[in-house]
C-alpha positions as CSV (number, residue, x, y, z in Angstrom):
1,X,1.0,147.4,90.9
2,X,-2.4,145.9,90.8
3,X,-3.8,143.0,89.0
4,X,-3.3,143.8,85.8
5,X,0.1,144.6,86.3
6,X,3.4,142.6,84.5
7,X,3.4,139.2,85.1
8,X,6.6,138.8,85.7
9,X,5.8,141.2,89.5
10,X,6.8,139.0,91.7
11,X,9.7,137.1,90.4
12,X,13.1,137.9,91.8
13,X,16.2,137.9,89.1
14,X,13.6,135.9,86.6
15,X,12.8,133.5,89.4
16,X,9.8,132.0,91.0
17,X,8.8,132.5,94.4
18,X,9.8,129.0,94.8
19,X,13.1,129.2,93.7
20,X,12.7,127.4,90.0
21,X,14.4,129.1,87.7
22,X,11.7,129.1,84.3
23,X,11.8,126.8,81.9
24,X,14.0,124.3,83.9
25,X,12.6,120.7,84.8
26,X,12.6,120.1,88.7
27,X,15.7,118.2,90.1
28,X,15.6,114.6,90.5
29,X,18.3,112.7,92.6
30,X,20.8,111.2,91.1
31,X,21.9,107.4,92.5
32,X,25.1,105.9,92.1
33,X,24.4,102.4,90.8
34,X,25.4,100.1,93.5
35,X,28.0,97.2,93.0
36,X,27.2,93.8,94.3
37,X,29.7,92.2,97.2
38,X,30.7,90.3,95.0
39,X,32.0,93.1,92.6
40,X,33.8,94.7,95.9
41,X,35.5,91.7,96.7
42,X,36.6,91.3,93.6
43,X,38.2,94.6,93.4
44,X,39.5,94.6,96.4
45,X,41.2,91.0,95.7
46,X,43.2,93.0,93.0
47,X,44.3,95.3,94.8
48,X,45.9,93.6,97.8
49,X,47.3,91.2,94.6
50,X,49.0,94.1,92.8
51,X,49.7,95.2,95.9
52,X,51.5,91.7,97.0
53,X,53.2,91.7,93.7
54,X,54.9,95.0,94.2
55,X,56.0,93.9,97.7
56,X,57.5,90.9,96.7
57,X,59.4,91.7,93.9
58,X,60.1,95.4,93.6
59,X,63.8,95.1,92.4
60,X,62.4,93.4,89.2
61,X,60.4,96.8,88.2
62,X,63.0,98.5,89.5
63,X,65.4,96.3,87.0
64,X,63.3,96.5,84.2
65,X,63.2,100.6,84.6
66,X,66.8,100.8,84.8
67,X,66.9,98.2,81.6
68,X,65.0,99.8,78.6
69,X,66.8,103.1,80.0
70,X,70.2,101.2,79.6
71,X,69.0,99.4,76.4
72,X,68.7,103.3,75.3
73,X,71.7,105.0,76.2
74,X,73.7,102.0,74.8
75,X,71.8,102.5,71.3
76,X,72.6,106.1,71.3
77,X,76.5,105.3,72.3
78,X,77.0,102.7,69.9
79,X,75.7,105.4,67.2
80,X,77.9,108.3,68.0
81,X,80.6,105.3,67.5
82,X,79.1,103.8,65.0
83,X,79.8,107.9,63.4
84,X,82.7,108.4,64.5
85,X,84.2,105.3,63.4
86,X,82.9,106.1,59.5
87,X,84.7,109.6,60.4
88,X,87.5,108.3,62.3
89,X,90.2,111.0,60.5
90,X,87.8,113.7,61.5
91,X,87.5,113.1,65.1
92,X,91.2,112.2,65.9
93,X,91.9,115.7,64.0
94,X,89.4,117.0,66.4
95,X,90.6,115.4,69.1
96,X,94.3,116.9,68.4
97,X,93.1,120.1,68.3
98,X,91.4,120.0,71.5
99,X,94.8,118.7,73.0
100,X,96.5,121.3,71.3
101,X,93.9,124.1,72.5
102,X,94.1,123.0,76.2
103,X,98.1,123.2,75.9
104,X,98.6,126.4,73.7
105,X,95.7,128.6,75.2
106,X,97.4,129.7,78.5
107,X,100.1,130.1,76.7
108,X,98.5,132.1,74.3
109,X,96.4,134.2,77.2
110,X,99.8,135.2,78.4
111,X,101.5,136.4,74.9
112,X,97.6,138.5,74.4
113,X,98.9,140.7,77.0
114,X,101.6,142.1,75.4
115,X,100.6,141.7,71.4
116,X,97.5,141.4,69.3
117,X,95.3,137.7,69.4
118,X,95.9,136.7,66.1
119,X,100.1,137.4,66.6
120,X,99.7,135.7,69.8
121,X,98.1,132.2,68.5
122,X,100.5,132.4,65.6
123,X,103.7,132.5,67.9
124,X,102.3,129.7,70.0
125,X,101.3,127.4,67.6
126,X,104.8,128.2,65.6
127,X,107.2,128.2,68.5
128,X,105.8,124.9,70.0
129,X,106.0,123.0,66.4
130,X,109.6,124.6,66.2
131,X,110.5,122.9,69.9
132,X,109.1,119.6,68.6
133,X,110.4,119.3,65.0
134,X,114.2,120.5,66.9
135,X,113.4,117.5,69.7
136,X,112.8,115.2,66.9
137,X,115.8,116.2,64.9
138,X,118.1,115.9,68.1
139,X,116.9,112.4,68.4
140,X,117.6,111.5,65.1
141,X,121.4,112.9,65.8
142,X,121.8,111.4,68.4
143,X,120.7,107.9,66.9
144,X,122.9,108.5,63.5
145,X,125.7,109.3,65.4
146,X,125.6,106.3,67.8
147,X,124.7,103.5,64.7
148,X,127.9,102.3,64.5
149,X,128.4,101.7,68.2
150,X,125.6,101.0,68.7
151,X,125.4,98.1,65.9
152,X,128.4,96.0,67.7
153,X,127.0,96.7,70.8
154,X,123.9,94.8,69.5
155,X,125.6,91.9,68.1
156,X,127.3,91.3,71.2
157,X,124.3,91.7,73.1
158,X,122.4,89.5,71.1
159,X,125.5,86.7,71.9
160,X,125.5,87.6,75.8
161,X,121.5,86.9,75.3
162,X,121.7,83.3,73.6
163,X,124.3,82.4,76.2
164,X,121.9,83.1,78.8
165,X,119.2,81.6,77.5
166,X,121.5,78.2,77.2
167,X,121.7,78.5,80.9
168,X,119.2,77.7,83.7
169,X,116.3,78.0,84.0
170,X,116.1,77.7,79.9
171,X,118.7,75.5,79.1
172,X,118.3,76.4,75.3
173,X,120.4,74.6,73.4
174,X,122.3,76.4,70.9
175,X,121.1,73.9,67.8
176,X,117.7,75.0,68.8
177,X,118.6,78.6,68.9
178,X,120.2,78.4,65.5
179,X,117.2,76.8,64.3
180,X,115.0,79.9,65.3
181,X,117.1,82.5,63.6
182,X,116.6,80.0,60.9
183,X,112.9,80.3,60.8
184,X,112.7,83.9,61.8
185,X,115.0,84.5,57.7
186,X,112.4,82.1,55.9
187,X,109.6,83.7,57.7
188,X,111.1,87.4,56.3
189,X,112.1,85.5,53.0
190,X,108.3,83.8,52.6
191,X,106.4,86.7,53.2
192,X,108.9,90.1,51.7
193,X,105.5,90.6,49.6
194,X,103.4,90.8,52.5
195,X,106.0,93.3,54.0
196,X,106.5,95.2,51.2
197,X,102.5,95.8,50.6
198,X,102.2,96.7,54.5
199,X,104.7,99.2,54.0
200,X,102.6,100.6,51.3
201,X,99.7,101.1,53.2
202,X,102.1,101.9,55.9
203,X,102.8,104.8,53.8
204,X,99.5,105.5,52.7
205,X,98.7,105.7,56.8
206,X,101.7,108.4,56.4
207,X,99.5,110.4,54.1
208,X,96.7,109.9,56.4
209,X,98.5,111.2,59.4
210,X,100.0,114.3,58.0
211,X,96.3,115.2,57.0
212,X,95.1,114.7,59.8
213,X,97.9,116.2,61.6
214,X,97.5,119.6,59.3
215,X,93.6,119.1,59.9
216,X,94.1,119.9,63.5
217,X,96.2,122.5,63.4
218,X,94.3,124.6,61.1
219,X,91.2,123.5,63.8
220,X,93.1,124.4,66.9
221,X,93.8,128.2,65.4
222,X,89.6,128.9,66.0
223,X,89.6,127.1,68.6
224,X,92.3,129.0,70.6
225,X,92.0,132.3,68.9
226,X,88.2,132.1,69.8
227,X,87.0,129.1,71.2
228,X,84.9,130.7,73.6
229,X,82.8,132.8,70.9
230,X,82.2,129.3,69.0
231,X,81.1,128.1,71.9
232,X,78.6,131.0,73.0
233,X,77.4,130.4,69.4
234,X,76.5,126.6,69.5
235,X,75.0,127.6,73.0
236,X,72.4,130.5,71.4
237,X,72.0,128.8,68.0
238,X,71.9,124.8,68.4
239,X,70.6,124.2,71.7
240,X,67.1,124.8,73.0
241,X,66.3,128.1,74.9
242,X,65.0,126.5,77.8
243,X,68.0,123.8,77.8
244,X,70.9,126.1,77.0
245,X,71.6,127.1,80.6
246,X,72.3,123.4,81.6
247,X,74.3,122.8,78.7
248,X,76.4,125.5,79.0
249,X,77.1,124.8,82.3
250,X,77.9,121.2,81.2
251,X,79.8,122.1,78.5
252,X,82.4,124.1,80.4
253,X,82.7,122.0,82.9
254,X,83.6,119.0,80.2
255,X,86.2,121.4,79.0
256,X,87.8,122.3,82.5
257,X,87.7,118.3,83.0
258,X,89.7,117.9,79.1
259,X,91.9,120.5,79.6
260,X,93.4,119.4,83.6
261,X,93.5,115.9,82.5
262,X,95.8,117.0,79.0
263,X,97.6,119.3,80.7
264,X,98.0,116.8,83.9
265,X,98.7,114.0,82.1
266,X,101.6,116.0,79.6
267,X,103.5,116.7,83.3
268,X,103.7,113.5,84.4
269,X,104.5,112.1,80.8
270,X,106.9,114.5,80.9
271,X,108.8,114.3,84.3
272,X,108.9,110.1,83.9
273,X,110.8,110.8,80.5
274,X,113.2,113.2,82.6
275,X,113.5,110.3,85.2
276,X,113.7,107.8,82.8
277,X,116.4,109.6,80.4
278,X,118.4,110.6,83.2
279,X,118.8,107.3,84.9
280,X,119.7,105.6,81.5
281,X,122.3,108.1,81.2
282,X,123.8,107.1,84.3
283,X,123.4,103.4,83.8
284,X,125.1,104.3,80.0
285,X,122.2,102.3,78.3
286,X,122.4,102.7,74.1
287,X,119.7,105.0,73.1
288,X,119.0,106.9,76.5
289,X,117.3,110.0,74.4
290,X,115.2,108.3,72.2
291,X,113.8,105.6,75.1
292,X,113.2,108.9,77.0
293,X,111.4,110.2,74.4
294,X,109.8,107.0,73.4
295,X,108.6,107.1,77.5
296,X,107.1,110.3,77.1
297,X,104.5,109.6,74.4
298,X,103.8,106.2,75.8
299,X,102.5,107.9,79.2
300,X,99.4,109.0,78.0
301,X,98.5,105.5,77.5
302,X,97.3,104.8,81.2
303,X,98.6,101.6,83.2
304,X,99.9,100.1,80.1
305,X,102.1,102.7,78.1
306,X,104.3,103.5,80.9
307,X,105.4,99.7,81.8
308,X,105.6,98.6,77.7
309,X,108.4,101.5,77.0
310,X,110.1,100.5,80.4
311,X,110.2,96.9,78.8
312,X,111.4,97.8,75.9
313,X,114.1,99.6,77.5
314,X,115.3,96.9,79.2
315,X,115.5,94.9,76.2
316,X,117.9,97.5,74.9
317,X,119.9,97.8,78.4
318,X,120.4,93.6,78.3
319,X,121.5,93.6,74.6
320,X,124.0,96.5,74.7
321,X,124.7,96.6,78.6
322,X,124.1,93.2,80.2
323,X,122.5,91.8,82.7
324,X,123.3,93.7,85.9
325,X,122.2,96.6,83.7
326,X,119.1,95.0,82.5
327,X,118.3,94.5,86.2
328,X,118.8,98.1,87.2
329,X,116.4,99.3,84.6
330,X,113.7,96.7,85.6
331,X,114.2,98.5,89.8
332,X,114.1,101.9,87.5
333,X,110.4,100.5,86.5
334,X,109.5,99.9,89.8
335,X,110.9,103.0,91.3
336,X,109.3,105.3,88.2
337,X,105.8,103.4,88.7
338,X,105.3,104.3,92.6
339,X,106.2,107.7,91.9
340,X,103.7,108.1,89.4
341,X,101.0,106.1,91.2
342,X,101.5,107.6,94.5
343,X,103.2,111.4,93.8
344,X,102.4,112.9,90.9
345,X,98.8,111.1,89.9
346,X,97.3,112.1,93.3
347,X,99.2,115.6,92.9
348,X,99.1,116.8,89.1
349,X,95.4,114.5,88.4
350,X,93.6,117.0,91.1
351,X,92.9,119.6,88.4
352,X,90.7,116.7,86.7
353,X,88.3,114.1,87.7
354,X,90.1,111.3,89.6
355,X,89.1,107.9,88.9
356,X,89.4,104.7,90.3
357,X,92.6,102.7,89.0
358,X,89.8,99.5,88.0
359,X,87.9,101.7,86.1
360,X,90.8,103.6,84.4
361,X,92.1,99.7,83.5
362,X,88.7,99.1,81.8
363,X,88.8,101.9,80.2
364,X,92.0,101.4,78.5
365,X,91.0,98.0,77.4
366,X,87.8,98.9,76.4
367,X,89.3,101.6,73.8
368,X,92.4,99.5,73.0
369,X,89.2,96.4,71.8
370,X,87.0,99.3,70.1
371,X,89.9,101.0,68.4
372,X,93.6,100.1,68.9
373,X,95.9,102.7,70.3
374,X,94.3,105.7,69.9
375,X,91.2,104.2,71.6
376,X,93.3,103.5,74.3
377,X,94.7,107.3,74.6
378,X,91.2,108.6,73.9
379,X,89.6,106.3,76.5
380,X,90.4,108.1,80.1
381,X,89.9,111.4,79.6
382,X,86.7,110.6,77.7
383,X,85.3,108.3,80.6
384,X,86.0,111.7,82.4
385,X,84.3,113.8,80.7
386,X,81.5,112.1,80.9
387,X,81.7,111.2,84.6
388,X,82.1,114.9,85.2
389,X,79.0,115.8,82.8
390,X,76.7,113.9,84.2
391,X,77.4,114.6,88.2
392,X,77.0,118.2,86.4
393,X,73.7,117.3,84.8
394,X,72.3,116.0,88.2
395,X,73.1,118.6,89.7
396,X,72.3,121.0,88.1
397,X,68.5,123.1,88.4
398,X,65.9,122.3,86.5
């Protein structure tokens, strides 16, 4: 166009021939403001000291991570404790029930082929309480048949013992023997009060262990007749979306570790009571059914249980056998203990997590300090659980 034509002729994408876009100011430089040496060195001098620091002591950071991170996990421990110790009747009966669930579910499994779920937890469950309460009841036989026997055999043993003690190396003299039996009636005499009040709350424990006892039966019927839809349920309804994967895989795994370790632990209780009842038999020690029995339960105390019913076994064999018999028994300890440790341990223990025999022992004394004798059962295979849980945890992706 000519002269008078729009003003804007010329322009290209509303810019000037130049390359200024309108109504913008023209670009300046910008300068960084410069630091003085001094300033450089300065920074540079803390630096290389953080630097230094780091080199020289890195397990102290190291240490302090790892602390606040243990200062945390033993708050959050001492809390679930802390619970469970206000609900200690609660999470035995829990406990129980899971024992029962890992023994009676395969058992169960098996029955579901040939006869509805429901029929097939009820025979379970009802068939092993009639094979415990007949077990029981034979014991008692046994031991009310053999009481009168069994009461002279006592009193003799009880003289064969003071003789022995009079002889080397205790050289007990029998005034001083005379004068402990002495202070073992005043002792009974002084404090019948005290006795009788423990065996009223002795008796109220009763009432506590029969409702804790029913409490875990009536929890291990869910939990065997559908223990894995409860647990598909806490999965989808408690735990986050994006963490439910890991859990579950966790979860199952802490289950596989509970269940091998009850049902390991059950065999080996059970073939050292065979062992032991079978060689008190032969020795013709007072009481060989019950001490068998007595060996069984005390198995699934680690370490310890095994060795304290041995003991008191041999206390029996020297009052009502002698000696030579009380000697036997104490081999018998020996014998039972290596084939435990070395056979059936490394044999049966391979469906669970294995752990190291100073660990197991810290364990044990650890739950037997934090609470008594069922600490002590419930220590082990919790310390595996959570072993197992956590290589799971690491290990699994993220």
């Amino acid at each position: 166009m000519g002269k008078g034509g729009d003003p804007a002729e010329g322009r290209v994408g509303g810019r000037r021939p130049g390359g200024a876009v309108l109504g913008s100011r023209p670009g300046r430089p910008v300068r960084i403001p410069s630091t003085s040496r001094s300033q450089r060195d300065a920074a540079r001098a803390l630096v290389s000291a953080a630097t230094v620091a780091e080199r020289t002591v890195p397990w102290l950071r190291v240490a302090a991570a790892y602390a606040w991170r243990l200062i945390l996990v033993g708050v959050v421990v001492y809390g679930i404790f802390a619970i469970l110790g206000r609900f200690h009747l609660i999470a035995v009966a829990l406990f129980l029930a899971l024992v029962i669930t890992s023994v009676l579910h395969p058992v169960a499994d098996v029955l579901d082929r040939v006869m509805p779920r429901s029929l097939s937890v009820a025979v379970a469950l009802v068939g092993s309480i009639v094979l415990l309460l007949g077990l029981l009841a034979l014991v008692g036989n046994v031991v009310a048949g053999e009481t009168a026997q069994l009461a002279s055999q006592f009193r003799g043993g009880i003289h064969r013992i003071e003789l022995w003690l009079q002889n080397p190396p205790f050289r007990l003299s029998p005034g001083k023997l005379s004068d402990l039996q002495r202070q073992v009636t005043d002792y009974l005499g002084r404090h019948r009060a005290n006795l009788l009040s423990s065996a009223l709350s002795g008796l109220g424990r009763a009432i506590e262990l029969i409702t804790g006892a029913v409490l875990a039966l009536f929890s291990s019927v869910f939990f065997i007749h559908s223990g894995e839809r409860l647990w598909d349920w806490v999965s989808e309804e408690l735990l986050p979306k994006r963490a439910a994967p890991v859990w579950d895989r966790a979860g199952r795994v802490a289950w596989n570790t509970f269940a091998g370790y009850t049902r390991g632990i059950i065999i080996v209780a059970a073939t050292n009571a065979v062992l032991v009842g079978v060689a008190l038999l032969a020795l013709r020690v007072p009481l060989a059914l019950p001490l068998a029995l007595l060996e069984f339960f005390a198995a699934f105390i680690p370490l310890v249980g095994s060795p304290v019913a041995l003991a008191v076994a041999t206390v029996v064999a020297l009052a009502g056998r002698g000696p030579l018999t009380a000697a036997a028994v104490i081999v018998l300890i020996i014998v039972i203990g290596q084939i435990e440790g070395h056979v059936l341990h490394p044999l049966v223990m391979s469906w669970a997590v294995r752990l190291h025999p100073l660990v197991v022992a810290l364990s044990v004394i650890a739950g037997s300090i934090v609470a008594g004798v069922i600490g002590a059962v419930v220590a082990v295979p919790f310390v595996s659980v959570a072993w197992a849980v956590l290589r799971t945890l690491r290990t699994a992706p993220t």
